[in-house]
PQR file with spaces between the fields and no chain letter, atoms N, CA, C, O and H, PARSE charges and radii, in Angstrom:
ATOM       1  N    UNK     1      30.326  -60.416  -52.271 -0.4000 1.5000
ATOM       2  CA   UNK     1      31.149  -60.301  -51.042 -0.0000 2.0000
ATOM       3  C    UNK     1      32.638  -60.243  -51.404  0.5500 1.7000
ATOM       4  O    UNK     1      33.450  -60.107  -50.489 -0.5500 1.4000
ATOM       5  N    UNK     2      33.011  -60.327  -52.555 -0.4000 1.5000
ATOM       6  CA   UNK     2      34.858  -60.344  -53.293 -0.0000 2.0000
ATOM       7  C    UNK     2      34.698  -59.128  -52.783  0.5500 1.7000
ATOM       8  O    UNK     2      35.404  -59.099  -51.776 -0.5500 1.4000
ATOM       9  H    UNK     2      32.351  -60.437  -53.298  0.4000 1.0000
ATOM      10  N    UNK     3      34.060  -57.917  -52.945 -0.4000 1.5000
ATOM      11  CA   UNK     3      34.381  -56.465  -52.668 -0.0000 2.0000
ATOM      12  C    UNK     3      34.834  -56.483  -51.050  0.5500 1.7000
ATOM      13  O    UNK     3      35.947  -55.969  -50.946 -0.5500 1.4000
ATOM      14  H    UNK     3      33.486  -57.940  -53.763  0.4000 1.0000
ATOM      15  N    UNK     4      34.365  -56.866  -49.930 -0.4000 1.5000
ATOM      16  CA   UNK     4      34.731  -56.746  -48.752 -0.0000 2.0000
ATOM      17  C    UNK     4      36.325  -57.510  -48.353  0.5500 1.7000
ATOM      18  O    UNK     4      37.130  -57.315  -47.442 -0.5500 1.4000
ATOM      19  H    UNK     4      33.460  -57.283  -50.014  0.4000 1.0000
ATOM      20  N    UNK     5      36.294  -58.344  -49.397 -0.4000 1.5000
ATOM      21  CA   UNK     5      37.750  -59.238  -49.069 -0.0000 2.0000
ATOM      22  C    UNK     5      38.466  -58.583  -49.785  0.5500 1.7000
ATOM      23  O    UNK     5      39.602  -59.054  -49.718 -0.5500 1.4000
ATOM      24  H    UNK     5      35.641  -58.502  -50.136  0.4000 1.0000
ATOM      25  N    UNK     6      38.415  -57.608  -50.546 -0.4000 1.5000
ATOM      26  CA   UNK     6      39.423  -56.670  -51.165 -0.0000 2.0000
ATOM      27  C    UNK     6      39.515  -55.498  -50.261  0.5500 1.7000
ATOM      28  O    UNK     6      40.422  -54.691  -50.465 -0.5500 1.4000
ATOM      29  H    UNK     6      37.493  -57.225  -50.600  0.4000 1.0000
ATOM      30  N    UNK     7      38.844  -55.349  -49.477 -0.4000 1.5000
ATOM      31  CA   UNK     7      39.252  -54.428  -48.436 -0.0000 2.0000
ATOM      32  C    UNK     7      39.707  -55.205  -47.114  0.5500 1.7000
ATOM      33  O    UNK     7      40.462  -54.612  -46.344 -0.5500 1.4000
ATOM      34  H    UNK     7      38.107  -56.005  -49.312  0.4000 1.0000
ATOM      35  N    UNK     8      39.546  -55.698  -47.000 -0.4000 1.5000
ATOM      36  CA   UNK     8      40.444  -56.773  -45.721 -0.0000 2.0000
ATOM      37  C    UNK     8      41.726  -56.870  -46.708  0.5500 1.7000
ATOM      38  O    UNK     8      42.738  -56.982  -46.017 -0.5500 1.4000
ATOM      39  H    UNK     8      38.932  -56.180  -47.625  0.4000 1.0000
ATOM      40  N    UNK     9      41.929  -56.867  -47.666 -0.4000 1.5000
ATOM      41  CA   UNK     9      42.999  -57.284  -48.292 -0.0000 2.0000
ATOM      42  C    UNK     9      43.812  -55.685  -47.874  0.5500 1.7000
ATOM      43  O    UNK     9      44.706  -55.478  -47.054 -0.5500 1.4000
ATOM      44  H    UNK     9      41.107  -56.777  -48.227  0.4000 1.0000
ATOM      45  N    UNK    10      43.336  -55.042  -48.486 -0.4000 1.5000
ATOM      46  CA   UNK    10      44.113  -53.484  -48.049 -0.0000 2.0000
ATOM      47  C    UNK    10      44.544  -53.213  -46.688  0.5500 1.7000
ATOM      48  O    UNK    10      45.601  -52.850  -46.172 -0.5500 1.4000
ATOM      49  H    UNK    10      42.610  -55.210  -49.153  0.4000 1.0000
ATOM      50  N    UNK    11      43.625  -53.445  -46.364 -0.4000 1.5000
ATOM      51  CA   UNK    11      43.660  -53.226  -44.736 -0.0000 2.0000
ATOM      52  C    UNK    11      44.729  -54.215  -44.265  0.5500 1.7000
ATOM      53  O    UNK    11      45.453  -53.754  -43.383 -0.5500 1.4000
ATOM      54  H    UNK    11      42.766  -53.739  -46.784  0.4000 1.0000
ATOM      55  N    UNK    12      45.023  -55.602  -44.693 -0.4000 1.5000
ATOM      56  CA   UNK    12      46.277  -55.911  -44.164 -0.0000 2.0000
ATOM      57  C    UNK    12      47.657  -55.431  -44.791  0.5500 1.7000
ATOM      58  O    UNK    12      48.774  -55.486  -44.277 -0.5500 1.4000
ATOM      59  H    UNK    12      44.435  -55.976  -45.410  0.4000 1.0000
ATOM      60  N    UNK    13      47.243  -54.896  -46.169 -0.4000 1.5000
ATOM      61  CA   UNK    13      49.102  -53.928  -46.121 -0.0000 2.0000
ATOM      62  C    UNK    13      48.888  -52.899  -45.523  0.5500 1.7000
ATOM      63  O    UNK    13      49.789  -52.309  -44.927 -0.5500 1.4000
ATOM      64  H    UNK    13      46.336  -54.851  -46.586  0.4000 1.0000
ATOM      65  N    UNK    14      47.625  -52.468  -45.561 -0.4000 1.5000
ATOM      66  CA   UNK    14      47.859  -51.050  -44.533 -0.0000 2.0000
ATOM      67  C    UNK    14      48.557  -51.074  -43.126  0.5500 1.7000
ATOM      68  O    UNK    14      49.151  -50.166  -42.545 -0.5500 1.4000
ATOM      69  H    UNK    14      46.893  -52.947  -46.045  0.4000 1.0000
ATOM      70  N    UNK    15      48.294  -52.494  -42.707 -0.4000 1.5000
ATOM      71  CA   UNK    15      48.428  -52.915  -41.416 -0.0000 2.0000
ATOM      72  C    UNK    15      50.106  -53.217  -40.974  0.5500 1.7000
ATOM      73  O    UNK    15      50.678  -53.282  -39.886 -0.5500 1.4000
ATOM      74  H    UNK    15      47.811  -53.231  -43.179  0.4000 1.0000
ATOM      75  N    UNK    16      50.502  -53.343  -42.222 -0.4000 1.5000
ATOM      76  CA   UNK    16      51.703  -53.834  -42.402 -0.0000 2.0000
ATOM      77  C    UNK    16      52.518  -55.336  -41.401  0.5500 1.7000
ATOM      78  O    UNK    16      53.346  -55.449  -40.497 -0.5500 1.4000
ATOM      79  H    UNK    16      50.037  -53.290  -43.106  0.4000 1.0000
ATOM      80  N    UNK    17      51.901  -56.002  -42.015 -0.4000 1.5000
ATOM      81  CA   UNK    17      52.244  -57.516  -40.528 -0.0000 2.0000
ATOM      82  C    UNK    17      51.250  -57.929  -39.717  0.5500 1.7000
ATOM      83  O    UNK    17      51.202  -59.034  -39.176 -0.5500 1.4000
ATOM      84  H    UNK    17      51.228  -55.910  -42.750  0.4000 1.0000
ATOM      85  N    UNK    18      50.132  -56.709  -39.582 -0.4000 1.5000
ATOM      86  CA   UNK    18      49.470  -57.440  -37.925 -0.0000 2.0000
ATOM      87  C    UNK    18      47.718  -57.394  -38.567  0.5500 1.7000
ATOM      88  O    UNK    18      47.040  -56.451  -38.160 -0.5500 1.4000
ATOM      89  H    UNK    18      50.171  -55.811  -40.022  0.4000 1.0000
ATOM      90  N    UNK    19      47.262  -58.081  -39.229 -0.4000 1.5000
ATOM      91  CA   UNK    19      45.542  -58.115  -40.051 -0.0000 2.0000
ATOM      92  C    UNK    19      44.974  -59.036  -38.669  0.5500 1.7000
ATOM      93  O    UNK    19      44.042  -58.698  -37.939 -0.5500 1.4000
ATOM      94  H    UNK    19      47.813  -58.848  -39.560  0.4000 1.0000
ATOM      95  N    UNK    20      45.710  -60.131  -38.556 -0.4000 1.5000
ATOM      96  CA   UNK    20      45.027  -61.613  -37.809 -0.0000 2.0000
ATOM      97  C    UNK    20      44.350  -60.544  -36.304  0.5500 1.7000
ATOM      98  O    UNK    20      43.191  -60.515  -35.892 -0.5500 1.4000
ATOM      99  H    UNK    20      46.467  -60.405  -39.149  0.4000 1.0000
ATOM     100  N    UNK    21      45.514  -59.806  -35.796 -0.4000 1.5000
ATOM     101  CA   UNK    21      45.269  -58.859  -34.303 -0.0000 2.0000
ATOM     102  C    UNK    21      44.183  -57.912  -34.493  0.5500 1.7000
ATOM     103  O    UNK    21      43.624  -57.547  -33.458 -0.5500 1.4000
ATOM     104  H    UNK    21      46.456  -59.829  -36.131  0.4000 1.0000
ATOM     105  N    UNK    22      43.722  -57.388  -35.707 -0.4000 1.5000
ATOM     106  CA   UNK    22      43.455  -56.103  -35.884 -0.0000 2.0000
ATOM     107  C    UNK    22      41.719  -57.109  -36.089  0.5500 1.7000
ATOM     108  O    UNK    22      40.600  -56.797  -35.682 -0.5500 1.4000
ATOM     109  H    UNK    22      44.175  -57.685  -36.547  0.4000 1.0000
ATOM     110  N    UNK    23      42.073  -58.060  -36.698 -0.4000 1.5000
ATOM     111  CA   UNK    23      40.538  -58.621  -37.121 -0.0000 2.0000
ATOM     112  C    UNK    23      39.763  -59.326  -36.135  0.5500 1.7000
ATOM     113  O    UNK    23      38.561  -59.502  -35.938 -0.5500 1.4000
ATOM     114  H    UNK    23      42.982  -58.314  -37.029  0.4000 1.0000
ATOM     115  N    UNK    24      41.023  -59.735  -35.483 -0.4000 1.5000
ATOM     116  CA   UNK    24      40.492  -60.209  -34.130 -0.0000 2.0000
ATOM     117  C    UNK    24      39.856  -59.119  -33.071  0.5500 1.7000
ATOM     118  O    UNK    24      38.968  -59.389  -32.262 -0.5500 1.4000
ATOM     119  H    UNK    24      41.999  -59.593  -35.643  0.4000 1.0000
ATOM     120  N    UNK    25      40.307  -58.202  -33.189 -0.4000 1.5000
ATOM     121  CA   UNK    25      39.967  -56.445  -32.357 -0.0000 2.0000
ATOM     122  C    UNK    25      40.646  -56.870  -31.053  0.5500 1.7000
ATOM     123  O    UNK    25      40.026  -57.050  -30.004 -0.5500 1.4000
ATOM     124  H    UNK    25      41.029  -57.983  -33.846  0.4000 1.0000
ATOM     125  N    UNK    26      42.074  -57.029  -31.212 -0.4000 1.5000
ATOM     126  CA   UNK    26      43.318  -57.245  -30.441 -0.0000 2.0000
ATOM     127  C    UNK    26      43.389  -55.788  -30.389  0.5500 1.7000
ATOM     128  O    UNK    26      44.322  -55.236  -29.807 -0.5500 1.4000
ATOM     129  H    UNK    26      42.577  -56.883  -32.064  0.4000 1.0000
């Protein structure tokens, strides 16, 4: 499961600031 938290990891610089909103499906 390290592989999926390395993409949550991307996905919050992709996100630039907002992961917590985006994971929440804000």
């Amino acid at each position: 499961m390290k592989q999926i938290a390395d993409v949550v990891k991307r996905s919050r610089k992709a996100s630039s600031g907002r992961p917590s909103k985006l994971n929440n499906g804000e």
